[in-house]
N, C-alpha and C positions, 0 to 999 in steps of 0.2 A: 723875167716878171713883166717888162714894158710888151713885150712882143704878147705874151699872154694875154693881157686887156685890151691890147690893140686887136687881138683873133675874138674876141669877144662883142668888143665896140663898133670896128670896125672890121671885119673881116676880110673884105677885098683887101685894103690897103697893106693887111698884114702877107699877103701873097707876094705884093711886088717887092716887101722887106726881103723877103729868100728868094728874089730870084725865082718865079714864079709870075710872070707878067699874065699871060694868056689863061690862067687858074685864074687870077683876081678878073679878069674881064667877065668869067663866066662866075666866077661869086657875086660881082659888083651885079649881075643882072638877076641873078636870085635875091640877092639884098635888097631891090628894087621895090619887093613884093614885102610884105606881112608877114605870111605864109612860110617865105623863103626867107626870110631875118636868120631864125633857130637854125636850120640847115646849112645855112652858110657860118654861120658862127662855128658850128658843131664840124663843117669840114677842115674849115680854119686853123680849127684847134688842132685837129687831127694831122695836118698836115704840118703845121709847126712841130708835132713832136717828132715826127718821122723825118723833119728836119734836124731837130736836133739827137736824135740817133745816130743819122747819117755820119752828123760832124763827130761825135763819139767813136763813130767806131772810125774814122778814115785818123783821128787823131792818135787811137791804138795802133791801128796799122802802121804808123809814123812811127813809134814808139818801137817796135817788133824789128824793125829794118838795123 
């Protein structure tokens, strides 16, 4: 839930939480803008989930062994 209003609020910063340095650099400069606020929030988001997929399925995968 914290990572979720953090991809919201602030979106860069939620990049480098996953490991994700060079993504928050290129958020942090569309953040920069207006324009680019929504879009960075909106990839943020989207990239946190596909984060937590990830961890889902490698945790399965632990589980199968």
């Amino acid at each position: 839930m914290f990572r979720l209003i953090l991809a919201l609020l602030i979106p860069w910063l939620q990049f480098f939480t996953i490991g994700k340095p060079i993504s928050g650099i290129i958020c942090l400069i569309l953040q920069i803008t207006l324009i680019g606020w929504p879009v960075a929030a909106i990839w943020s988001v989207y990239a946190l989930s596909q984060y937590n997929t990830d961890k889902k399925i490698k945790q399965a995968m632990r589980g199968q062994d």
